[in-house]
N, C-alpha and C positions, 0 to 999 in steps of 0.2 A: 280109718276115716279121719280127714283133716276135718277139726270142728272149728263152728264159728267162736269166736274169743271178741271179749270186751273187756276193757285198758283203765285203771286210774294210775294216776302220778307218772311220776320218770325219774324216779329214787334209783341208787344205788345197785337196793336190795330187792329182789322180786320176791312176790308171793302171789299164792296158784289159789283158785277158787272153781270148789266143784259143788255145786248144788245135788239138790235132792227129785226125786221123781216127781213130774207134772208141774215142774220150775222151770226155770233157766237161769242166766246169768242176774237177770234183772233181780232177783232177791236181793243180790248183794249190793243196792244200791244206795247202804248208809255203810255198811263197812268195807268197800269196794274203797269211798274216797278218806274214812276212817285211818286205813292203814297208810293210804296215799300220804295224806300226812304226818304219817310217822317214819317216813321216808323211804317206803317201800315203790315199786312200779308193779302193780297189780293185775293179774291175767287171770277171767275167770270165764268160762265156759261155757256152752251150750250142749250139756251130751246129747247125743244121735239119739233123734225123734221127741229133742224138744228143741224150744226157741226156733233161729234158724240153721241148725245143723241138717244134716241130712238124714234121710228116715232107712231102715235098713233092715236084719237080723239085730234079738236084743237079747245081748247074755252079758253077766258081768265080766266076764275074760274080755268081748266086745269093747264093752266102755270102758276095762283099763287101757288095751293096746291103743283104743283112741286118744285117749290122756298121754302116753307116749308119743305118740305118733304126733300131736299137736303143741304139748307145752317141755317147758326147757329144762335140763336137768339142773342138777345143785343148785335149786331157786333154797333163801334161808327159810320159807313157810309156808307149807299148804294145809288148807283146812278144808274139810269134804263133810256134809250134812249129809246125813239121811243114807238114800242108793251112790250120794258124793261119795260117804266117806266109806260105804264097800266098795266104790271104783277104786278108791284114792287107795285103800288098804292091797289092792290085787296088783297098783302100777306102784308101789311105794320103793321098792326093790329094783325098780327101772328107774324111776325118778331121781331118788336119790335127794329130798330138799335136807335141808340142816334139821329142821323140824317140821313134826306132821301132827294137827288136830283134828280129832275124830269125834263133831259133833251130833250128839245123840245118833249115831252109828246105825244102819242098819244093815247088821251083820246075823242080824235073828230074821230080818225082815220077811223071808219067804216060809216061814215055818206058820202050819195052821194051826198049830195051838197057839198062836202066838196070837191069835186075833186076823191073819192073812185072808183077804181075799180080795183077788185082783177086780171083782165086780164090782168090788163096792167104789170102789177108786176110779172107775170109769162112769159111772152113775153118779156120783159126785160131781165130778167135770161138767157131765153133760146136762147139769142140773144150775150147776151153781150161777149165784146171785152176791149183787153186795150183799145184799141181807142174809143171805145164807154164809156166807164166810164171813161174815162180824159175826153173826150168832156165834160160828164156830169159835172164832179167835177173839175176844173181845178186847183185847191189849190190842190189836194191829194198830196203829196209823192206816188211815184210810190210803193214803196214797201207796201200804203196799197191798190190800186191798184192791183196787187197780189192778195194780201189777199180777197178783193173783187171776184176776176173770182175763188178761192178756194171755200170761205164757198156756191158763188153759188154754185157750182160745185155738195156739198154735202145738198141743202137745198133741203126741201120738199115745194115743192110748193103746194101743200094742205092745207098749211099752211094760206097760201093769199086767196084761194077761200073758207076756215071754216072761215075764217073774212066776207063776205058777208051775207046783211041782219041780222047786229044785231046794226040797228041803236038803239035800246031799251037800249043796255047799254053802246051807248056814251055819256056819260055824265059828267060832271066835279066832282072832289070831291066834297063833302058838306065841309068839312073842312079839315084841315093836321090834322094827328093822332098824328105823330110827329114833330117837328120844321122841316118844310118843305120848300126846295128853288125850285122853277121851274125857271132851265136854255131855252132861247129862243135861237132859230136862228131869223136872220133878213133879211128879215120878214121869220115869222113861218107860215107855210102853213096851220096847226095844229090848235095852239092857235092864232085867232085875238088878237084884241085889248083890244074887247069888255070883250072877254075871258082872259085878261089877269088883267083888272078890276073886274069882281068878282070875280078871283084867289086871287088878294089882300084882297077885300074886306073881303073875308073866311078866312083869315090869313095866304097864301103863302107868301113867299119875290119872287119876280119876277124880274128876272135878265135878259138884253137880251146882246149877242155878238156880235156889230157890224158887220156885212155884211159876217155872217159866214153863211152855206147853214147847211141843215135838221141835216145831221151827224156833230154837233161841236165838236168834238173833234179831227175829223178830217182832217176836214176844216181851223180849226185855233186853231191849240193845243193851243199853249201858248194864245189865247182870251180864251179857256177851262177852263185853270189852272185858269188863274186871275179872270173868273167873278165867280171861288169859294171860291175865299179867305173870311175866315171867317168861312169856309164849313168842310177846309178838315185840 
């Protein structure tokens, strides 16, 4: 499936932007123009059955071959949050960018010990308020706030119940394909500890953002930017 994509800059250098479940592009709308000027030309997504993509079957083999199918290979930087960066980690190998960050990951995401359940995530949506996502997030800027009761607004919540019952491909990479950073929140609900020692171990750098919650770059833009220097 060709997904809808949205653009900053006209640099040089491209980098690829994959959001997380019940988003879309519009998150990345402080580091979208961020990397803009740091001389990159920025493409970041809509995965099928959120924003304006199209709605469809929802597996993660799904949302890499779409990432394929839509964005350019040898880009120097993709960075994938959340169900981003288990797409980004399944098309990484097809893509091919120079560098790939994998922020607070969810590659544990469908496992029920893990705290999973696709209800809750769909009851949330169907609930949510300003007030209830400031409660939630209280570092947000309002304005992405907004952006939050929006991409609900247009997200397919089918999305969250085709995640049920596939603990079989939660599993950690075996290795980075390419020089690979995985960004943490702290603590990451996601990746333990334990998880975040064999990360190294396989050769990830593993970086975490002081007391930033699930969405960092939201939470604490500028602890975003800095714990990728090196990165971007």
């Amino acid at each position: 499936m060709k997904l809808n994509t949205r653009e900053w800059g006209s640099g040089d250098r491209i980098a690829l932007l994959v959001h997380g479940i019940m988003s879309d592009s519009r998150t990345w709308r402080r580091v979208g123009p961020a990397l803009a000027e740091r001389g990159y030309r920025v493409i970041a997504v809509d995965l099928r059955g959120h924003g304006a993509s199209g709605r469809g079957e929802y597996t993660p083999a799904l949302y890499a071959d779409d990432l394929v199918e839509t964005l350019p290979q040898g880009a120097e930087l993709a960075i994938g949050h959340s169900l981003g960066g288990l797409t980004l980690s399944r098309a990484v190998d097809r893509l091919r960018p120079a560098r790939a960050v994998y922020s607070d990951p969810a590659w544990r995401f469908v496992q029920r010990d893990r705290g999973f359940d696709p209800a809750m995530f769909v009851d949330f949506a169907a609930q949510a308020t300003a007030e209830t996502i400031t409660a939630m997030n209280p570092r947000w800027e309002q304005a992405d706030v907004q952006v939050e009761l929006e991409t609900l607004a247009v997200w397919d919540s089918a999305t969250a119940l085709a995640l049920s019952g596939r603990e079989a491909e939660a599993e950690l990479p075996d290795k980075p394909v390419v020089p690979s950073l995985v960004q943490l929140a702290d603590p990451s609900f996601l990746i333990g500890p334990e998880d975040a020692r064999t990360l190294r171990d396989r050769g990830f750098e593993v970086r975490t953002v002081a007391g930033a919650g699930h969405t960092v770059h939201r939470d604490d833009f500028d602890g975003f930017l800095s714990s990728l220097e090196g990165w971007i």
